[in-house]
C-alpha positions in Angstrom: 39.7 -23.5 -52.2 32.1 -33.1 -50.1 29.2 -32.5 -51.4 27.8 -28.7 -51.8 23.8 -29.6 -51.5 21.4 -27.5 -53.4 24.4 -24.6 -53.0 26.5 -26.1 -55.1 25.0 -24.8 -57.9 26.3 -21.0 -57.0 29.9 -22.6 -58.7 28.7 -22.4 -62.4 31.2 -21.3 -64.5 28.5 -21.4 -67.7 25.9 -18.5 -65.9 23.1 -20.9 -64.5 20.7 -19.8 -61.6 21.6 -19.8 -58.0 19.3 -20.8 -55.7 17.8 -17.2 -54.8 16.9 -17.2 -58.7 19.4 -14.8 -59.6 22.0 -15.6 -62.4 25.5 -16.3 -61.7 27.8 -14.6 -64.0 30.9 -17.1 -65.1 33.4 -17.5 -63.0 36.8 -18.2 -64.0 38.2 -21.2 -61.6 42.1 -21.3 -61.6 43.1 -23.3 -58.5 46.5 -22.9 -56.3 48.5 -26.1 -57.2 47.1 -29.1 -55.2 49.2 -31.9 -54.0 52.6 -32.1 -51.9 54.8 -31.6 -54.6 57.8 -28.9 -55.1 55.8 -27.1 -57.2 52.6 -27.0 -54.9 51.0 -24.2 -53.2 51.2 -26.0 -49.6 55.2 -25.8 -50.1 55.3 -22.3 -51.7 52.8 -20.3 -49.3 55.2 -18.6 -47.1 54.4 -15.3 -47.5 50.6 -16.0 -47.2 51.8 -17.1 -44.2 53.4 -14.4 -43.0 50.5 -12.5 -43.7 48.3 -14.5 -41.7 50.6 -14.7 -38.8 51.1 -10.2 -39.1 47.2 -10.5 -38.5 46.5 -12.5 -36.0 46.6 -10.5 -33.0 44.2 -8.0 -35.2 41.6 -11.1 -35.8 42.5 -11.7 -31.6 41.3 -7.8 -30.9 38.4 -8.1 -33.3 36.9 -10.9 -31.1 37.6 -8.8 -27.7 36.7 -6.4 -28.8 33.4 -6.9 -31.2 31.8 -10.2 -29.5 29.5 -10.4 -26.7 29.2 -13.1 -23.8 25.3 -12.2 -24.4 25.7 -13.0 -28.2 27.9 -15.9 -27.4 25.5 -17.6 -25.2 22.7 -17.0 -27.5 24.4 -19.9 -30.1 25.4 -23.7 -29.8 27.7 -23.3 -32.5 29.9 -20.7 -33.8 30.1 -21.1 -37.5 33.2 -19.9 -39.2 33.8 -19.7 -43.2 37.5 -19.5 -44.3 36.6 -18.4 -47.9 39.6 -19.2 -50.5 40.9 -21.5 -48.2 43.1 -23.6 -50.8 45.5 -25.9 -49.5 48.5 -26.1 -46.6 48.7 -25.1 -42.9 47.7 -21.4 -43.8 44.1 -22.0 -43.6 44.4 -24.3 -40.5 46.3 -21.6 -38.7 44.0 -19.4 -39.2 41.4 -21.5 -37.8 42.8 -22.1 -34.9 43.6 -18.6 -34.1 39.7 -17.5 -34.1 38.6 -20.1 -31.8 41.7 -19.6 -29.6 40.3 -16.0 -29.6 36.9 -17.2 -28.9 38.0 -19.6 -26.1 39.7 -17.0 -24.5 37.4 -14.7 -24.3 35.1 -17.4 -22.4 38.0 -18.0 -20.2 39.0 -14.8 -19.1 35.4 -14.1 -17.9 35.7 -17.2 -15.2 33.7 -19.7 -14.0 30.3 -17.6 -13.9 30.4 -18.5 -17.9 28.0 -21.4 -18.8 28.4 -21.0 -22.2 29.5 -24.2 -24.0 30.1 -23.9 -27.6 30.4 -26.2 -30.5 32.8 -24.8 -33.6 31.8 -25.5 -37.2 34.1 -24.7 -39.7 33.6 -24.5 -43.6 36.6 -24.4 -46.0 35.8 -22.7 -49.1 37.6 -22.9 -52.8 36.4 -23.8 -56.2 35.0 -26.9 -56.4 38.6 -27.6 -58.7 40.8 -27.1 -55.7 42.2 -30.1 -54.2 40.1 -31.1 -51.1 41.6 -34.4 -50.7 44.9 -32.6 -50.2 43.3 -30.5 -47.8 41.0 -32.2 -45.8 44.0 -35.5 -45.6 46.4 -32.2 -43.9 43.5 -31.8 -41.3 44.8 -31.7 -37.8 43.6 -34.8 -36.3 40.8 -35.2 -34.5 42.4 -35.0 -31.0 43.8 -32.0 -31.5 41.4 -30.4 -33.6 38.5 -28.5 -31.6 35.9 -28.2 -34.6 33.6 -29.9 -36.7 35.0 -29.4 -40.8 33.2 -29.7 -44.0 34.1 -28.3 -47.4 32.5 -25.7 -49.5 32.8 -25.7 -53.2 31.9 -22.7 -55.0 32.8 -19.1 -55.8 32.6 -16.7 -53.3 31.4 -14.4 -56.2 27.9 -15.3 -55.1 25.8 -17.2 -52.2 27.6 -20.2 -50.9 25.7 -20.3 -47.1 22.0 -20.3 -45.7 21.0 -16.5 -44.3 22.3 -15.4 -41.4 24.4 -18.4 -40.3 27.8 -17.6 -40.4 29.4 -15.3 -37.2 33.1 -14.9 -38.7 34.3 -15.2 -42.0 38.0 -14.9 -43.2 39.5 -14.4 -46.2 43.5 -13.6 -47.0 44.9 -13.0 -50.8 41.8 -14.0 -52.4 39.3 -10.7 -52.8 42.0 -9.3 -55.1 41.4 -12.5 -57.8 39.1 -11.4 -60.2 35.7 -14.2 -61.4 36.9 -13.0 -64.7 39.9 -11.2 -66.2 38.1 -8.0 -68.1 36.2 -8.6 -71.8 38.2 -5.2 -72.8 41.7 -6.0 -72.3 41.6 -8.9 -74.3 39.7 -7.9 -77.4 42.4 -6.4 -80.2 39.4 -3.2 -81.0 39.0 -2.1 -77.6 40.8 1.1 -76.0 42.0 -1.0 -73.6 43.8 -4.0 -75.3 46.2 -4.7 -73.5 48.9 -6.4 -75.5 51.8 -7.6 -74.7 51.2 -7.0 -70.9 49.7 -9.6 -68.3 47.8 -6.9 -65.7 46.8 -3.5 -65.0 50.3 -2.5 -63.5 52.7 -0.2 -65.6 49.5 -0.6 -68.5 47.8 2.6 -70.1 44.9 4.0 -68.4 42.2 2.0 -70.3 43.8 -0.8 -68.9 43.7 0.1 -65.6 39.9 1.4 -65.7 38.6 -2.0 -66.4 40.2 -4.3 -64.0 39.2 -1.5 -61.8 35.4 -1.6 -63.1 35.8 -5.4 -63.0 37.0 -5.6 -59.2 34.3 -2.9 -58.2 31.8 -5.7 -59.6 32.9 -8.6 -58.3 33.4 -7.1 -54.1 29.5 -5.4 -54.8 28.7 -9.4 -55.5 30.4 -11.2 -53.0 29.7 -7.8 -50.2 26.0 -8.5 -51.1 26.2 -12.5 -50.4 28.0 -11.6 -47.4 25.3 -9.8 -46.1 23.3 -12.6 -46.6 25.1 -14.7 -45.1 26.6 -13.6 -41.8 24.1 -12.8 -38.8 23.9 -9.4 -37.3 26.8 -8.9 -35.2 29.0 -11.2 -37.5 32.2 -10.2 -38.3 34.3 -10.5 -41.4 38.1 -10.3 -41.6 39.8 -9.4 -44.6 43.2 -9.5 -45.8 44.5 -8.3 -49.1 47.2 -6.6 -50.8 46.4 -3.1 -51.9 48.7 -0.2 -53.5 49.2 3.7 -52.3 49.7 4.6 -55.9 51.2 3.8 -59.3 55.0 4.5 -58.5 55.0 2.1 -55.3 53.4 -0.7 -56.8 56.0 -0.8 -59.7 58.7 -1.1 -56.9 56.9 -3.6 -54.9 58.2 -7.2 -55.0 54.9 -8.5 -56.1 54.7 -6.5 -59.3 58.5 -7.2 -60.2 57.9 -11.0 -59.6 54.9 -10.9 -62.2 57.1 -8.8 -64.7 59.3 -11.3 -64.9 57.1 -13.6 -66.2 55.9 -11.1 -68.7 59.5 -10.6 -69.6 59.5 -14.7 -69.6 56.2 -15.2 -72.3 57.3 -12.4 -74.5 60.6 -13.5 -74.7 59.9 -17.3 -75.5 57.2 -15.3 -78.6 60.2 -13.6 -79.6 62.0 -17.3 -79.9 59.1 -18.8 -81.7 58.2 -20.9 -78.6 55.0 -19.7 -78.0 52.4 -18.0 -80.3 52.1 -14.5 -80.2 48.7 -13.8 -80.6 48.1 -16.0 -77.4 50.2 -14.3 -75.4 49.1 -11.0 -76.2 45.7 -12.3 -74.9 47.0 -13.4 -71.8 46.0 -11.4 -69.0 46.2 -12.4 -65.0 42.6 -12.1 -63.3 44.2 -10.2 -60.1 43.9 -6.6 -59.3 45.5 -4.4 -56.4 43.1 -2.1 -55.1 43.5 1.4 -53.7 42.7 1.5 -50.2 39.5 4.4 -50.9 38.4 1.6 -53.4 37.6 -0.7 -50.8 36.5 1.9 -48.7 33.9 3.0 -51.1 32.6 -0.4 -52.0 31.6 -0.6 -48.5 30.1 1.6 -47.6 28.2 1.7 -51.0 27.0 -1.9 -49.5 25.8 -0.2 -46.6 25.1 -3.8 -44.9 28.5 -3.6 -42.6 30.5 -1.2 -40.6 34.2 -1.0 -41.0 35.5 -1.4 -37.5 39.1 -1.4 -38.8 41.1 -1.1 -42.1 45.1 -1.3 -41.1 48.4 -1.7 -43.5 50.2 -4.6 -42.5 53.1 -2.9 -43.4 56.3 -4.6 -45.2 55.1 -8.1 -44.7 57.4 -9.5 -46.4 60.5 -7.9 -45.2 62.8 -10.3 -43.8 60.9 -13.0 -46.5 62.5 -11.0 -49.7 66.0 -11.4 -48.1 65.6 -15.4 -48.5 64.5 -15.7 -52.0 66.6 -16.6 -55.3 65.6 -17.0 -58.5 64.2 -20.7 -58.5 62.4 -19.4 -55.3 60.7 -16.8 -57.1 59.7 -18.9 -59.9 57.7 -21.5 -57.6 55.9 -18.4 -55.4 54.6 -17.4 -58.9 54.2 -20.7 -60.3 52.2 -21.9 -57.7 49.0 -19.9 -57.8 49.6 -19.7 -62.0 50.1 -22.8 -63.3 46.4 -23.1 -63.7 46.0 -20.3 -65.8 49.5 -21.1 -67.7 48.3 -24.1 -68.9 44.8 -23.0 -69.9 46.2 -21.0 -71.9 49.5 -21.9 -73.4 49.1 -26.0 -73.0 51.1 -28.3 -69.7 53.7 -29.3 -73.1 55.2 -25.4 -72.3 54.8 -25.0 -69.0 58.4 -26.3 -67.4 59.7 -24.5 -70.5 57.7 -21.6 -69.7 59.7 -21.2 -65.8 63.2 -22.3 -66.8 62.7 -19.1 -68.9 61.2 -17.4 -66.2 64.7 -18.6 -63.5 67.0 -17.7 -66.2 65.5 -13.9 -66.7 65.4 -13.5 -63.2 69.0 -14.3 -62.7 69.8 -12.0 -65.5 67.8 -9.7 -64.1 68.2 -10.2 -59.9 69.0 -6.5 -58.9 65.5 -5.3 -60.2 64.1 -8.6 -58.2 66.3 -7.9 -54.9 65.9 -3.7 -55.0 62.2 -4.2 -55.0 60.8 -1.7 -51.6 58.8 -5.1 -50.2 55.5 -6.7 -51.0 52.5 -4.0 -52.0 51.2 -3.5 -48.1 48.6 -5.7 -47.4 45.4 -4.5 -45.9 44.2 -5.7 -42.8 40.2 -5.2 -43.4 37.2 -6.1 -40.4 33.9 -5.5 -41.0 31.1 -6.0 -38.8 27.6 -7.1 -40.3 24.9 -4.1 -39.2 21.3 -4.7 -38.4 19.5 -2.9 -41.1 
């Protein structure tokens, strides 16, 4: 977001077989920018990490709330599975906010408890992400009440043996895509989508098939899920989702990515960057609608949605701080991957100078922005089918 064993092989971005003998579609692996650097994700997280912090007394209620002292003393070890883990405190925080949840629980029912439990916890990414980054950030070993190990692979398929997981947690990773959608980037289909870089403000062709493609991709990593995680298990979720067309276009998260629409186009229209490329650039993210999610579930059938809550304005208070250069580095971040697939690292620096200077030009549409598209606060609970 070590060595994966025989599941490694569920990362294969060329469609091989996973170990259940069913074949992996290609997964397109972008990783968050590793390292310590100004430009890295660990320095340019913040409102991930506001996120995380919004839910934590959710992922505190879902433990009280959902988890047994029977079902606790049934285990040894708790096994927990932050998937899309990446790099920087966020994933550590989160961490430690489960098995404070867990611990309390265990405390607050007194000394009768024998239970005595062990905490494993796997952090998962691509196998490109930068686990040295992340596992040399690890709280040390004194303060640090778990056992670790990385996970390499896509969550777009199996990563874990059956039924051995009993909470898994994800935040701003369901809404990246394993692919960016075959239609928008071929010039004879309905839904090219040129000149754009996602499904918001694009025609309705557009918007079908990164739907389509996110409907896929949740049905795949619902169905590994429920492979994964025992009965009783609970998954959290977080993720940012739209109430429709009109309030996505004035969210902060849409406007950022227009500007660096605005950038690419404009650096074609200087002769800096080839326009065919470009016009084949699309972003493998989508915003759901709330009923989307809903629907996937419970097409699953394999969990029960114990709670689906707006984390509303996030970010407010966060938008207030930014400037320009600050926007360019929350962007840049998570994209540079994908930037430089496509476009080369020679353009890249050019690429976000461009991207400062339209934003400055253009700050009133950056600063009137209504807040980040709501995030979605998701827990499921695994079912015994």
């Amino acid at each position: 977001m070590a060595s994966g064993g025989k599941n490694s092989c569920y990362m294969n971005l060329c469609g091989e077989v996973s170990t259940d003998g069913a074949r992996v579609n290609p997964v397109e692996s972008y990783p968050m920018n590793g390292g310590e650097g100004p430009t890295s994700y660990s320095h340019n997280s913040q409102y991930q990490g506001e996120g995380v912090n919004a839910s934590k007394q959710l992922i505190s209620a879902a433990v009280a709330n959902n988890i047994s002292l029977s079902e606790l003393s049934s285990l040894d070890t708790f096994h927990i599975a932050d998937l899309g883990c990446s790099v920087g405190p966020n994933t550590f925080s989160v961490v430690q906010n489960i098995i404070g949840a867990i611990e309390h629980k265990l405390l607050a029912l007194g000394a009768s408890s024998k239970v005595v439990l062990d905490f494993q916890v796997s952090f998962n990414d691509h196998s490109s992400n930068d686990f040295n980054t992340l596992f040399s950030s690890l709280p040390s070993k004194g303060g640090r009440r778990y056992f670790a190990a990385g996970v390499p692979g896509s969550f777009h398929g199996r990563l874990f043996p059956k039924a051995s997981l009993h909470f898994v947690h994800s935040s701003y990773a369901v809404h990246w895509l394993s692919q960016v959608p075959n239609e928008v980037k071929d010039e004879t289909s309905p839904a090219w989508n040129e000149g754009k870089i996602f499904s918001v403000e694009a025609k309705q062709e557009v918007q079908e098939a990164y739907s389509a493609q996110f409907a896929k991709d949740v049905e795949v990593f619902l169905k590994a899920r429920a492979d994964e995680v025992a009965v009783g298990g609970l998954m959290a979720l977080t993720l940012p989702y739209t109430k429709g067309s009109v309030y996505v276009e004035q969210s902060l998260f849409y406007r950022l990515f227009r500007i660096l629409e605005l950038a690419l186009n404009d650096m074609v229209n200087k002769g800096r960057l080839d326009e065919a490329k470009v016009n084949s650039f699309n972003l493998p993210i989508y915003i759901p609608y709330a009923e989307e999610i809903q629907k996937l579930v419970q097409r699953n059938g394999s969990f029960a949605i114990e709670k689906m809550q707006p984390l509303t304005s996030t970010a407010m208070g966060f938008s207030s701080r930014l400037d320009a250069r600050k926007c360019s580095m929350i962007v840049r971040a998570p994209m540079e991957g994908i930037i430089t697939q496509y476009f080369g690292n020679e353009a890249i620096d050019e690429i976000f100078d461009k991207y400062v200077e339209i934003a400055e030009e253009n700050w009133d549409f950056v600063a009137q922005s209504a807040a980040f598209t709501d995030d979605l606060f998701v827990l499921l609970k695994r079912k015994a089918i």
